[in-house]
KOLGU-4560 file (N, C-alpha, C; in nm, 3 decimals, padded with zeros to 5 digits):
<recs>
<n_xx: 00.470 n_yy: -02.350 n_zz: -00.405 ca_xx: 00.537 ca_yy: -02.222 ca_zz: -00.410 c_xx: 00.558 c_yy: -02.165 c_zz: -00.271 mol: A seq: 1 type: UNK>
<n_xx: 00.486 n_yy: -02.186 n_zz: -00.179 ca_xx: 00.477 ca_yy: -02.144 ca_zz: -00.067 c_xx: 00.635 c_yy: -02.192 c_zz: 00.016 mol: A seq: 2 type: UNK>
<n_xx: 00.670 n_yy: -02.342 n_zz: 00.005 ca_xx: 00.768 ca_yy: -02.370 ca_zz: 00.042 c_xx: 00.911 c_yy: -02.251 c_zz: 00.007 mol: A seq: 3 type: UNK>
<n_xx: 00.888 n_yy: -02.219 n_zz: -00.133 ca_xx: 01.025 ca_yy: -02.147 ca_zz: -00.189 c_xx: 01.044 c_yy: -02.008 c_zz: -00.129 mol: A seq: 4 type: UNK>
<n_xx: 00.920 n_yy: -01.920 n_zz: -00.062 ca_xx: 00.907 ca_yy: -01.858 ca_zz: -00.049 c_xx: 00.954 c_yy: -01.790 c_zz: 00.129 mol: A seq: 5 type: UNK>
<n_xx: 01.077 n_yy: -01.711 n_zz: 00.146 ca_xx: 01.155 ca_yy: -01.673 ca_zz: 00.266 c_xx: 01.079 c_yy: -01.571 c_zz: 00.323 mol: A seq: 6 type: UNK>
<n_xx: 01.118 n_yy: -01.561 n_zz: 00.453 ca_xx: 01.075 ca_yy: -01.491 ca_zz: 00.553 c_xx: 01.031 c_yy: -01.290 c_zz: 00.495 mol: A seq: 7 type: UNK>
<n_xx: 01.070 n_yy: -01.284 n_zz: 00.387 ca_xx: 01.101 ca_yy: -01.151 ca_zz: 00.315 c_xx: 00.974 c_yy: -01.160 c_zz: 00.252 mol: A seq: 8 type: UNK>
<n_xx: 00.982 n_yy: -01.265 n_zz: 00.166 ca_xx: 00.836 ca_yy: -01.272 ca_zz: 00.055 c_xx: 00.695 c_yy: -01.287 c_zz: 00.122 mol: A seq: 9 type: UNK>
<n_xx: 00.671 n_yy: -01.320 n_zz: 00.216 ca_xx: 00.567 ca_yy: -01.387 ca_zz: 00.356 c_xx: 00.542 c_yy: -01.246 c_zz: 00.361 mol: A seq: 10 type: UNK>
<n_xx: 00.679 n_yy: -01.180 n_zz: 00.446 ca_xx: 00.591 ca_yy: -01.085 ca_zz: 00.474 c_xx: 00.548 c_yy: -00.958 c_zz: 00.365 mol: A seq: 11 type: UNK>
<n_xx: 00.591 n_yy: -00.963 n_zz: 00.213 ca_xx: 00.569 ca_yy: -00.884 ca_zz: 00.130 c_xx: 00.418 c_yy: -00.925 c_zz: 00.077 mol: A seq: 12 type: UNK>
<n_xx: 00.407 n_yy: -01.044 n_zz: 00.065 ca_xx: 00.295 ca_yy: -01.090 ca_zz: 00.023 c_xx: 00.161 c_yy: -01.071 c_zz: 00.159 mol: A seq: 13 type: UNK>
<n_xx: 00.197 n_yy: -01.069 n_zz: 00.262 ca_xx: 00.080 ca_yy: -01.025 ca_zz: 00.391 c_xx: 00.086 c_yy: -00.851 c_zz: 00.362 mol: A seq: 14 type: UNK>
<n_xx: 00.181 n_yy: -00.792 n_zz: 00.348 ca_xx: 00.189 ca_yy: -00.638 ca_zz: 00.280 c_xx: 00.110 c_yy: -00.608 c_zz: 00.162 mol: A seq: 15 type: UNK>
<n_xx: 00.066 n_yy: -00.714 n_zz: 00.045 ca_xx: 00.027 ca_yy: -00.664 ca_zz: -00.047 c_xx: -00.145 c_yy: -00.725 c_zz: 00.027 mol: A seq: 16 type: UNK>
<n_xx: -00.143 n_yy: -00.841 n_zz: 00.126 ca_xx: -00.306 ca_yy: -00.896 ca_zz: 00.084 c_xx: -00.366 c_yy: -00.775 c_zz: 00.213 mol: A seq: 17 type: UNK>
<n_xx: -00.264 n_yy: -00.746 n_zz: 00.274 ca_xx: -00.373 ca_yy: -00.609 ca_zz: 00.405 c_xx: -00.390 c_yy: -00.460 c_zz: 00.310 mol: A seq: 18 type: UNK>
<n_xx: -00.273 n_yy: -00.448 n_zz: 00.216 ca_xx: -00.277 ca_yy: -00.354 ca_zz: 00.141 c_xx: -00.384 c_yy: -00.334 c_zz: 00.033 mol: A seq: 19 type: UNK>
<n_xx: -00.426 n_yy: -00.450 n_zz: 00.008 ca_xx: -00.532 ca_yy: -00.434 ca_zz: -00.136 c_xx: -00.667 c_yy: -00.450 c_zz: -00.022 mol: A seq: 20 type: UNK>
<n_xx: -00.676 n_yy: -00.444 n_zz: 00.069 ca_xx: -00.825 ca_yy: -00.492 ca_zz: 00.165 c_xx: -00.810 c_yy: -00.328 c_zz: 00.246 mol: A seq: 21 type: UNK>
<n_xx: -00.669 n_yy: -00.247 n_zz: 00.254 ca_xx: -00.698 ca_yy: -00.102 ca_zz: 00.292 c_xx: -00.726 c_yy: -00.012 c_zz: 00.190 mol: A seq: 22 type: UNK>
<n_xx: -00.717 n_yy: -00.058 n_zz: 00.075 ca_xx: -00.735 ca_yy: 00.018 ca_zz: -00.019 c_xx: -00.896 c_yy: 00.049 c_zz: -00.092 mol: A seq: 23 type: UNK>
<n_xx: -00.970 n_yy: -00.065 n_zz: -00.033 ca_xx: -01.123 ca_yy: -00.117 ca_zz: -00.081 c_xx: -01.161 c_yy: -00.030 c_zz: 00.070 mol: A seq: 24 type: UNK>
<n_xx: -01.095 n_yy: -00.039 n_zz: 00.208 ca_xx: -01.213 ca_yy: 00.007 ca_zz: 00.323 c_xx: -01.218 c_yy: 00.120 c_zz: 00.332 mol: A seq: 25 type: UNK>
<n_xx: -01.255 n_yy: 00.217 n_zz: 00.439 ca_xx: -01.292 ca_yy: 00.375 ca_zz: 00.431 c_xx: -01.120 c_yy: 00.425 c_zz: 00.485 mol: A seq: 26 type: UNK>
<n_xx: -01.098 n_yy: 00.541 n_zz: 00.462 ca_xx: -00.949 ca_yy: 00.581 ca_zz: 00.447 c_xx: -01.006 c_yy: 00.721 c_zz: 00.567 mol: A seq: 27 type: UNK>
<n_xx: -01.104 n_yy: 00.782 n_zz: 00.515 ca_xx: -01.179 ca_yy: 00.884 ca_zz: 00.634 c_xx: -01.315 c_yy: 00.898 c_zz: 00.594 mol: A seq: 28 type: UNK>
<n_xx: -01.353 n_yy: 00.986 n_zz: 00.683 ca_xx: -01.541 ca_yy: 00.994 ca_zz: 00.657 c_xx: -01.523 c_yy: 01.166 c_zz: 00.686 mol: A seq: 29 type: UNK>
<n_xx: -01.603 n_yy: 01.228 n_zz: 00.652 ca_xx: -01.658 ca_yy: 01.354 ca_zz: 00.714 c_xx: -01.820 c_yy: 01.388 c_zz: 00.674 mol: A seq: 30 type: UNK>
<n_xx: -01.875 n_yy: 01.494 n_zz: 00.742 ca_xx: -02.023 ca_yy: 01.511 ca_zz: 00.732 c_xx: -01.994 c_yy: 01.624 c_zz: 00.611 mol: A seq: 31 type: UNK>
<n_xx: -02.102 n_yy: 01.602 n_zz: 00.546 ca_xx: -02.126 ca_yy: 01.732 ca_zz: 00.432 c_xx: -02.292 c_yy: 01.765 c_zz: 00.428 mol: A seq: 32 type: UNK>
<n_xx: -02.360 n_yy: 01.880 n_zz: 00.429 ca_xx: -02.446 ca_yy: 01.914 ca_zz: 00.385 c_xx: -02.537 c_yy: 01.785 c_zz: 00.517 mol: A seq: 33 type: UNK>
<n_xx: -02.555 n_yy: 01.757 n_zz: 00.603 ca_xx: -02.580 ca_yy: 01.697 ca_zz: 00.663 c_xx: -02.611 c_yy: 01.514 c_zz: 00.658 mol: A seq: 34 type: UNK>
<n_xx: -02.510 n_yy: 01.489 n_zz: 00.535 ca_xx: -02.485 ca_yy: 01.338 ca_zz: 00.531 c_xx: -02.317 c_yy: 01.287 c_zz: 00.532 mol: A seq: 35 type: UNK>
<n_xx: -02.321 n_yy: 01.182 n_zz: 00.571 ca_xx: -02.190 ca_yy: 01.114 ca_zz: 00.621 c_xx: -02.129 c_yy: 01.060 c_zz: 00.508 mol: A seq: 36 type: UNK>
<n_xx: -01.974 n_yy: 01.120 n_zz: 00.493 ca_xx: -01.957 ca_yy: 01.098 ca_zz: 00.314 c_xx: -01.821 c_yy: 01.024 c_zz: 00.326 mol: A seq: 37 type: UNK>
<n_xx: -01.837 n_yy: 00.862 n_zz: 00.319 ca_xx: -01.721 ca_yy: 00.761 ca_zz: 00.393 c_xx: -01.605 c_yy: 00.725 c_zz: 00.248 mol: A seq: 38 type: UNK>
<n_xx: -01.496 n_yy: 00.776 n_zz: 00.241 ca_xx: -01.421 ca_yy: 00.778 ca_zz: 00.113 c_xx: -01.281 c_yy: 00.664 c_zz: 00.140 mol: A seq: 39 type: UNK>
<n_xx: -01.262 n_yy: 00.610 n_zz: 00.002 ca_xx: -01.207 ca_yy: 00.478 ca_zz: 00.011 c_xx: -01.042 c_yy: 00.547 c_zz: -00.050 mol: A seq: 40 type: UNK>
<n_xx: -00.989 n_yy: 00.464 n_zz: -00.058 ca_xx: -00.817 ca_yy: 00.531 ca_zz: -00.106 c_xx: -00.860 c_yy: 00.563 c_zz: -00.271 mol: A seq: 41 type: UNK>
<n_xx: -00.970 n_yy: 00.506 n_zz: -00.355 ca_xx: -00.971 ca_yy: 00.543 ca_zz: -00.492 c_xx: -01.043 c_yy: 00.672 c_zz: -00.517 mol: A seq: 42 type: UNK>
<n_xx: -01.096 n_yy: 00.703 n_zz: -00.361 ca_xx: -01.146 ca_yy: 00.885 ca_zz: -00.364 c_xx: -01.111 c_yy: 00.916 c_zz: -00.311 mol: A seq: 43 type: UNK>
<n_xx: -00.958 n_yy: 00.940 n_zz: -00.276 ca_xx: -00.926 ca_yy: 00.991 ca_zz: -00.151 c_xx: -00.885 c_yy: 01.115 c_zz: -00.205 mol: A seq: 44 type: UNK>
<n_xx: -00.780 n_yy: 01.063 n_zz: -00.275 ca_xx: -00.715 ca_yy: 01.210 ca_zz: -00.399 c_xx: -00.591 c_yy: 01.101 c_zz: -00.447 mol: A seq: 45 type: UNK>
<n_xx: -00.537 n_yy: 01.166 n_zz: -00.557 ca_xx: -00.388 ca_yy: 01.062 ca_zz: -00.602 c_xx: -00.324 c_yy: 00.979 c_zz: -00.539 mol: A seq: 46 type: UNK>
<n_xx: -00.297 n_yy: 01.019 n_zz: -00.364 ca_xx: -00.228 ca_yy: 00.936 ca_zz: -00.333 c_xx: -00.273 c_yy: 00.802 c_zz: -00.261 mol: A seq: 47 type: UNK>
<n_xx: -00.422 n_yy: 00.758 n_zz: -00.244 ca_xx: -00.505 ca_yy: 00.637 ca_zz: -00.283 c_xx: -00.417 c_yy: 00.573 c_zz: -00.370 mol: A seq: 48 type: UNK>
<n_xx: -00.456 n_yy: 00.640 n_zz: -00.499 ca_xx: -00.427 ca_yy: 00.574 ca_zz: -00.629 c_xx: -00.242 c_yy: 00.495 c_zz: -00.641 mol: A seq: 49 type: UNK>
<n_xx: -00.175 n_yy: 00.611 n_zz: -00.571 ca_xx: -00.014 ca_yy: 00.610 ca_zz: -00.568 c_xx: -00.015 c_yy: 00.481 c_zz: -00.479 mol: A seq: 50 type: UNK>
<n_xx: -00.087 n_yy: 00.461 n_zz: -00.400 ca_xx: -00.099 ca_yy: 00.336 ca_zz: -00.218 c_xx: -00.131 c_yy: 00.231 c_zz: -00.370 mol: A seq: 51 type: UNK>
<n_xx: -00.210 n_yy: 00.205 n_zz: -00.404 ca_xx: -00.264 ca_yy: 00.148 ca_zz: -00.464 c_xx: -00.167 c_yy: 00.042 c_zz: -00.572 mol: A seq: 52 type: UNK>
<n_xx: -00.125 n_yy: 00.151 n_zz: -00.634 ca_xx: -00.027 ca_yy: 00.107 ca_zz: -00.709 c_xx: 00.124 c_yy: 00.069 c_zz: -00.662 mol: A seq: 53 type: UNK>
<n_xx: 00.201 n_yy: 00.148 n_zz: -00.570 ca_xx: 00.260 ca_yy: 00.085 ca_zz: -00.516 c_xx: 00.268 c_yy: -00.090 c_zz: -00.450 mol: A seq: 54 type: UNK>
<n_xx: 00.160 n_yy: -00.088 n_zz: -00.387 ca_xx: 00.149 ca_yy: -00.244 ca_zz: -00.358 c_xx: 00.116 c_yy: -00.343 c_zz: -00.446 mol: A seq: 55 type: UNK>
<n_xx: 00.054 n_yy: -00.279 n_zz: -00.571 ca_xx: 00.056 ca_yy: -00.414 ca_zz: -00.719 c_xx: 00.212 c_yy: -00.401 c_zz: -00.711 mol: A seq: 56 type: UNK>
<n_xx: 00.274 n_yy: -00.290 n_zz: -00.704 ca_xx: 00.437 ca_yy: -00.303 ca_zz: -00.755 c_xx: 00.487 c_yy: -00.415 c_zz: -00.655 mol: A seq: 57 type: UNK>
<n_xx: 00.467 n_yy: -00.423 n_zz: -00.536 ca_xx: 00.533 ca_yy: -00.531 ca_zz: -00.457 c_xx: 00.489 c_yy: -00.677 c_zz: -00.512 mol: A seq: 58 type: UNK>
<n_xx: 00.363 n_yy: -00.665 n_zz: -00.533 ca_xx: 00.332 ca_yy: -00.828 ca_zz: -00.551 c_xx: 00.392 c_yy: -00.862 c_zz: -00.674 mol: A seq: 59 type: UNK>
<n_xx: 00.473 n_yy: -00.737 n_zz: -00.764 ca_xx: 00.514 ca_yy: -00.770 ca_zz: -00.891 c_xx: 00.660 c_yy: -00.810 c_zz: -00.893 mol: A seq: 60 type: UNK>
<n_xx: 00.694 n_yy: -00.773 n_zz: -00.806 ca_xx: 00.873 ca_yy: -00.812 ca_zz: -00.766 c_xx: 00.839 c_yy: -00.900 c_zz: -00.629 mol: A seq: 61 type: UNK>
<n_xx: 00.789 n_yy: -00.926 n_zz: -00.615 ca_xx: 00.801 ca_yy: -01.105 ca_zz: -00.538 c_xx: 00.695 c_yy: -01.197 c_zz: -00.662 mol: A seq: 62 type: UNK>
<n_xx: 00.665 n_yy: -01.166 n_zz: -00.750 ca_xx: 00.665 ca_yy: -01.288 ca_zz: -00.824 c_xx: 00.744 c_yy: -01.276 c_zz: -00.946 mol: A seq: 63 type: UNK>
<n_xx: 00.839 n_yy: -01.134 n_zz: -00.980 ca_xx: 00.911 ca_yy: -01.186 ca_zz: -01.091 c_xx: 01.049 c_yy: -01.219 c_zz: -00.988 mol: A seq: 64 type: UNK>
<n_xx: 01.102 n_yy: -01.243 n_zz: -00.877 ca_xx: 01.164 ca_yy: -01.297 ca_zz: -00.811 c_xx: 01.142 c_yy: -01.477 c_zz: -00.831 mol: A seq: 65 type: UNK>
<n_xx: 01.042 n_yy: -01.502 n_zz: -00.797 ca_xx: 00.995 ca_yy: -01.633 ca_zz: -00.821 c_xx: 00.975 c_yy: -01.689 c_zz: -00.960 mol: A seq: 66 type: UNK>
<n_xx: 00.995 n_yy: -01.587 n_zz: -01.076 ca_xx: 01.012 ca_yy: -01.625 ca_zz: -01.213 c_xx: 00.846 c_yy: -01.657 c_zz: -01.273 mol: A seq: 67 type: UNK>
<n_xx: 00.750 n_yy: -01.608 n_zz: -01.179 ca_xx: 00.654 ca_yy: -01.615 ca_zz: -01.207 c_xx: 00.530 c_yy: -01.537 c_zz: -01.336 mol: A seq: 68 type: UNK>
<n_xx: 00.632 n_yy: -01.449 n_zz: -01.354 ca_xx: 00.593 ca_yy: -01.376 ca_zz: -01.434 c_xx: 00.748 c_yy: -01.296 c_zz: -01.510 mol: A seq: 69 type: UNK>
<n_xx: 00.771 n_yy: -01.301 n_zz: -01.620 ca_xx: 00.913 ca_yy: -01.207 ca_zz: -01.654 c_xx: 00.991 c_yy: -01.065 c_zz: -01.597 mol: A seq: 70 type: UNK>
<n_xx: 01.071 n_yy: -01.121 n_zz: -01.569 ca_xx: 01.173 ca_yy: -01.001 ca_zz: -01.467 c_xx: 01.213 c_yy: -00.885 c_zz: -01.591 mol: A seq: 71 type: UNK>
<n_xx: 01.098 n_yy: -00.769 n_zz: -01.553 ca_xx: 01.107 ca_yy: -00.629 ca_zz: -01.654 c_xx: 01.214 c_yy: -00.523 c_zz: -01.556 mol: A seq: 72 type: UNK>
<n_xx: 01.302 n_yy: -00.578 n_zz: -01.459 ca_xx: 01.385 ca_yy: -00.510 ca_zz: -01.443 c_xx: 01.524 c_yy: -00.526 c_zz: -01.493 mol: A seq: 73 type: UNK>
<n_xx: 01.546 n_yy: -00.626 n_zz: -01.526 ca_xx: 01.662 ca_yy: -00.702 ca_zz: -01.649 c_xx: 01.799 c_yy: -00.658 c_zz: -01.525 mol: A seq: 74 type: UNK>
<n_xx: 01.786 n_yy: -00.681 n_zz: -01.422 ca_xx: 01.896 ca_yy: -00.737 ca_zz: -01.347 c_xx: 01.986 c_yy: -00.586 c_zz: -01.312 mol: A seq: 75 type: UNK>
<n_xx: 01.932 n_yy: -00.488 n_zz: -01.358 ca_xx: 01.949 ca_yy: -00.393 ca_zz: -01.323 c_xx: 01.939 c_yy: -00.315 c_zz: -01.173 mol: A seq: 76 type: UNK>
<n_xx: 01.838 n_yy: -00.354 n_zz: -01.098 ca_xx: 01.849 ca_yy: -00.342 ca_zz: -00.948 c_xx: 01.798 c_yy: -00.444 c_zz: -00.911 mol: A seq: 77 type: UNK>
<n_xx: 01.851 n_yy: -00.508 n_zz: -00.748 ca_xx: 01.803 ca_yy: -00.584 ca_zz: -00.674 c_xx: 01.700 c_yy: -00.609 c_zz: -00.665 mol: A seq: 78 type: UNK>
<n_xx: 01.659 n_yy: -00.718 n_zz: -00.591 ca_xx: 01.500 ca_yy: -00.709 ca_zz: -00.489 c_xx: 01.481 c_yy: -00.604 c_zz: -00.403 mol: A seq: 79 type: UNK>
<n_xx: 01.612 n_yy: -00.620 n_zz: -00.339 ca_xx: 01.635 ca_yy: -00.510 ca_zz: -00.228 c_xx: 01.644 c_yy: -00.371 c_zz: -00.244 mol: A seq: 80 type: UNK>
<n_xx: 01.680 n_yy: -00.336 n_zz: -00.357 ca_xx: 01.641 ca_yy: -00.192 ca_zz: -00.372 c_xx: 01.521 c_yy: -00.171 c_zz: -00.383 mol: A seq: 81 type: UNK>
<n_xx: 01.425 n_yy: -00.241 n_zz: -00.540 ca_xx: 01.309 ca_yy: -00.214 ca_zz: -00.539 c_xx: 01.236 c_yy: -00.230 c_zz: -00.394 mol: A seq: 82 type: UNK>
<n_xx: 01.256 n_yy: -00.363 n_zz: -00.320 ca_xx: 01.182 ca_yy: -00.332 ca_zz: -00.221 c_xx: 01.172 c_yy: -00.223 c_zz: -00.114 mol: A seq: 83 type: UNK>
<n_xx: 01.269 n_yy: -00.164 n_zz: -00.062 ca_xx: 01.333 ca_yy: -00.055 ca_zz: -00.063 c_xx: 01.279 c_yy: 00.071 c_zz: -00.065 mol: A seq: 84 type: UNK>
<n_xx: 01.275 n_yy: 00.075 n_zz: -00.183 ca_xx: 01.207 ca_yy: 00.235 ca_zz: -00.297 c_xx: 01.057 c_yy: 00.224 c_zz: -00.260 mol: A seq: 85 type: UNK>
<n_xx: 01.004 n_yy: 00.080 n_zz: -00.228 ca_xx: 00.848 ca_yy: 00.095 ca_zz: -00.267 c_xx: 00.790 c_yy: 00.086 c_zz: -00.093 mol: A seq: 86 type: UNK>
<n_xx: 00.884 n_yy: 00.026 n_zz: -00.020 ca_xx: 00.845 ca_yy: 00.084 ca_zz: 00.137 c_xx: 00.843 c_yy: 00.240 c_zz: 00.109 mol: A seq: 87 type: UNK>
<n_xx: 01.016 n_yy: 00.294 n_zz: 00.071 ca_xx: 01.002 ca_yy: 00.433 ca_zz: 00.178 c_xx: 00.876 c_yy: 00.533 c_zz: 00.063 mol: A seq: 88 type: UNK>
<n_xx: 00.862 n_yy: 00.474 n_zz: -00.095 ca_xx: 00.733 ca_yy: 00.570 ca_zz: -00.127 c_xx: 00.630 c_yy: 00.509 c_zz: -00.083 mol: A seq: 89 type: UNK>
<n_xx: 00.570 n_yy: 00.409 n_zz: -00.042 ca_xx: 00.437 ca_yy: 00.427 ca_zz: 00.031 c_xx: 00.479 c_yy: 00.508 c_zz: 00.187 mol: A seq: 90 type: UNK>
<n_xx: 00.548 n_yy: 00.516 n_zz: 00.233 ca_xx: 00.561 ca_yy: 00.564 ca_zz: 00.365 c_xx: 00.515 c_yy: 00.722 c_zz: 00.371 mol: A seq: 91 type: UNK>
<n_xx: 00.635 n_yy: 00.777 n_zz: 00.247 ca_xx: 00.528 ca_yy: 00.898 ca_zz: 00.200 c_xx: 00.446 c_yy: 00.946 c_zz: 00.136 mol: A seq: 92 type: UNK>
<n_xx: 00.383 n_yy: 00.829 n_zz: 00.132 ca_xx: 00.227 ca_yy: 00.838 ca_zz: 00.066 c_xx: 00.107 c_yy: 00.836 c_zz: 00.202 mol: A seq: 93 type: UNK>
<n_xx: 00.166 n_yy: 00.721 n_zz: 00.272 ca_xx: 00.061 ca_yy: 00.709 ca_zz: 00.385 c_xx: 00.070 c_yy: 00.835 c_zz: 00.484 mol: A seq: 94 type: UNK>
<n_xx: 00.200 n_yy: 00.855 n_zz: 00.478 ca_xx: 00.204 ca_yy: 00.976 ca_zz: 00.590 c_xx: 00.112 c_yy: 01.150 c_zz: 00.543 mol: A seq: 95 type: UNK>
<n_xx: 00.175 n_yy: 01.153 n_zz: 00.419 ca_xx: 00.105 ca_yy: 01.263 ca_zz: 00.379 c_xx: -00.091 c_yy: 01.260 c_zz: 00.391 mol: A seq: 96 type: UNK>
<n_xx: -00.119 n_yy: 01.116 n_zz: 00.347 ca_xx: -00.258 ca_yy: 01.123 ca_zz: 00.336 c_xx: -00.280 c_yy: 01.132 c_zz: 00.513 mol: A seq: 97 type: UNK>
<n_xx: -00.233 n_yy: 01.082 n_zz: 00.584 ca_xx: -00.240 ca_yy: 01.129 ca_zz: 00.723 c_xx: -00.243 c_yy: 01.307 c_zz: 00.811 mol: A seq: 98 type: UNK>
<n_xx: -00.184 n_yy: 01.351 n_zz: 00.726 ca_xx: -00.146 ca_yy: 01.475 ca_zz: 00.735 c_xx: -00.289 c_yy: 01.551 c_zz: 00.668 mol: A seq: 99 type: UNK>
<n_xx: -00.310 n_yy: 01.491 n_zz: 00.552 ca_xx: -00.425 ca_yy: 01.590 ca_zz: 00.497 c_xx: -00.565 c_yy: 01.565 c_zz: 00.544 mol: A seq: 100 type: UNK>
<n_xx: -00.570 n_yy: 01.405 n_zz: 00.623 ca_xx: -00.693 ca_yy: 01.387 ca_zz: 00.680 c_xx: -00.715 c_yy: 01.487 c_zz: 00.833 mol: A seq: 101 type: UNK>
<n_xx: -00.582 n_yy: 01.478 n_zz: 00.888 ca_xx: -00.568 ca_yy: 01.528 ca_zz: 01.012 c_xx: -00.593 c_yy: 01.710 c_zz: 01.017 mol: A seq: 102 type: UNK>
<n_xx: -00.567 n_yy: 01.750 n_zz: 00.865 ca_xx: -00.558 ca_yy: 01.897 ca_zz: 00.873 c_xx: -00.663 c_yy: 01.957 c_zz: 00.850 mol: A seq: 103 type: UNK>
<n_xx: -00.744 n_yy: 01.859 n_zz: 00.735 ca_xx: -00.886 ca_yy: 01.838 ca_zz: 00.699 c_xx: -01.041 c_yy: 01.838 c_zz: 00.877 mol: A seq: 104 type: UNK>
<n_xx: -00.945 n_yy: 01.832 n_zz: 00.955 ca_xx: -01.042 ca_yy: 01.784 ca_zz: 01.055 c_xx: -01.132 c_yy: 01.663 c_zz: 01.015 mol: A seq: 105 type: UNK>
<n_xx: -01.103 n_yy: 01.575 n_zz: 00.946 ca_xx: -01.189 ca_yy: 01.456 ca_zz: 00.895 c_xx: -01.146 c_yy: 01.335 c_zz: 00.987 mol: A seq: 106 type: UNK>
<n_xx: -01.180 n_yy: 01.221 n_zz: 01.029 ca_xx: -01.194 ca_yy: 01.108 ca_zz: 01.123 c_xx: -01.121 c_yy: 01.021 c_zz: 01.028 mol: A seq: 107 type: UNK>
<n_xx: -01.020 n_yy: 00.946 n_zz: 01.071 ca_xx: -00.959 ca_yy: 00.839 ca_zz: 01.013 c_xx: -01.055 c_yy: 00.676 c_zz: 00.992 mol: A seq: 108 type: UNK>
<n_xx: -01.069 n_yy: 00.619 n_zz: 00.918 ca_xx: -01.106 ca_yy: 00.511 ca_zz: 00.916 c_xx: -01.005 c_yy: 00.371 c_zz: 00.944 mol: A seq: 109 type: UNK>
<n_xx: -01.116 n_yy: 00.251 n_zz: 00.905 ca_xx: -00.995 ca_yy: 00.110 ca_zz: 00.919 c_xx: -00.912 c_yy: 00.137 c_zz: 00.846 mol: A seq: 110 type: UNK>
<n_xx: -00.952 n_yy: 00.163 n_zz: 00.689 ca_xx: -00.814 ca_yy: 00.159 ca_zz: 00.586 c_xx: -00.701 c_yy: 00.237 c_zz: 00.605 mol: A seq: 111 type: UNK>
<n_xx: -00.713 n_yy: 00.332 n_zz: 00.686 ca_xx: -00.601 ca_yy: 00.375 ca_zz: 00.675 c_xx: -00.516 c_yy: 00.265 c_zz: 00.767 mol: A seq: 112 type: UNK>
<n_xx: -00.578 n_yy: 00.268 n_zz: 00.909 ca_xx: -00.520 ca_yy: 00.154 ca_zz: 00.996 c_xx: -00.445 c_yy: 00.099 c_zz: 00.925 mol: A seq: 113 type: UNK>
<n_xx: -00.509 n_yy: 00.006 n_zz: 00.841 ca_xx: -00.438 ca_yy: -00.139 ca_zz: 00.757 c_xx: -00.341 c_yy: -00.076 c_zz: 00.644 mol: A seq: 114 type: UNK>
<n_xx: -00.385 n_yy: 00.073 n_zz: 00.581 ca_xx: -00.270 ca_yy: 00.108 ca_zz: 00.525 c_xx: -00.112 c_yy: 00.102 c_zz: 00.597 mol: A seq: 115 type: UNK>
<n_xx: -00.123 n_yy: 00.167 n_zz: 00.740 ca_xx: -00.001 ca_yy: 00.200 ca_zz: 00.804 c_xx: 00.007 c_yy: 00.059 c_zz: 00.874 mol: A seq: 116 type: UNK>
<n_xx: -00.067 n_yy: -00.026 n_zz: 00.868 ca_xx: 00.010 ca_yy: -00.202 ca_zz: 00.887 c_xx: 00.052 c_yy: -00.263 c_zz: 00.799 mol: A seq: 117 type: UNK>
<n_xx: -00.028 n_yy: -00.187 n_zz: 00.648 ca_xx: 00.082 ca_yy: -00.305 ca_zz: 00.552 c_xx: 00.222 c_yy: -00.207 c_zz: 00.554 mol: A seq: 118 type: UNK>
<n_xx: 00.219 n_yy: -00.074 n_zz: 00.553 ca_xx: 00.332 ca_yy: -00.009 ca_zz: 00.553 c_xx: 00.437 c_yy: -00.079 c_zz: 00.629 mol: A seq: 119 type: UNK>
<n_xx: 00.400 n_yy: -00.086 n_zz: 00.810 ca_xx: 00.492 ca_yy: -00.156 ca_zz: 00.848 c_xx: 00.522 c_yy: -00.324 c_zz: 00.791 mol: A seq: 120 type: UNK>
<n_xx: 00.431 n_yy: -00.371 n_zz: 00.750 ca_xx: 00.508 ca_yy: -00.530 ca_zz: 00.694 c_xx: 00.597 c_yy: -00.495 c_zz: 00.597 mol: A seq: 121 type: UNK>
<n_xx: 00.567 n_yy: -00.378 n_zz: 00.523 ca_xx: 00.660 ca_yy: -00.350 ca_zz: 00.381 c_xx: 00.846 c_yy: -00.325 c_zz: 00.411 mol: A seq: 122 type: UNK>
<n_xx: 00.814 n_yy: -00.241 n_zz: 00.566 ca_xx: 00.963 ca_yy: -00.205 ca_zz: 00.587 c_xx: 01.010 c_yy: -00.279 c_zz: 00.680 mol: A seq: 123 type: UNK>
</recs>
């Protein structure tokens, strides 16, 4: 499968495997009550969850591309749109959670890092 797979899918598929490994690491940390409280994208608030899901959506249109699983978009939009739609909504997903860590006075972690690297492989 690897052979069939173009310069587009490579990098959608390195988008979904940095994306599901930012989604498991710390997204920010802050101190509370005098302990260090390190939160992952599934506690971050919704838009964890939105990061989250977005990137199953990519790995789901590069394998119903590859016929790997049944195409539930029935030819109705491209690859290229969906791919498209699911860059520019993680973009404002990552950015906003950037915004609320930054306003929060809270410390960014790796995951976010690797969030805003799979972002860029996505677009």
């Amino acid at each position: 499968m690897l052979r069939r797979l173009d310069w587009s899918d490579r990098s959608a598929l390195a988008a979904v495997v940095v994306g599901l490994l930012a989604a498991y690491l710390t997204w920010y940390s802050y101190v509370s009550a005098g302990s260090n409280v390190a939160v992952n994208a599934f506690r971050a608030s919704i838009l964890g969850d939105v990061f989250f899901l977005l990137i199953a959506a990519e790995a789901l249109v590069v394998l119903m591309r590859h016929g790997v699983v049944p195409d539930v978009r029935g030819g109705r939009i491209s690859d290229r749109t969906a791919r498209t739609a699911i860059a520019a909504a993680t973009a404002v997903v990552v950015l906003l959670q950037l915004i609320l860590i930054a306003a929060g006075g809270r410390s960014a972690g790796a995951g976010m890092l690797l969030a805003f690297l799979a972002l860029l492989a996505l677009a």
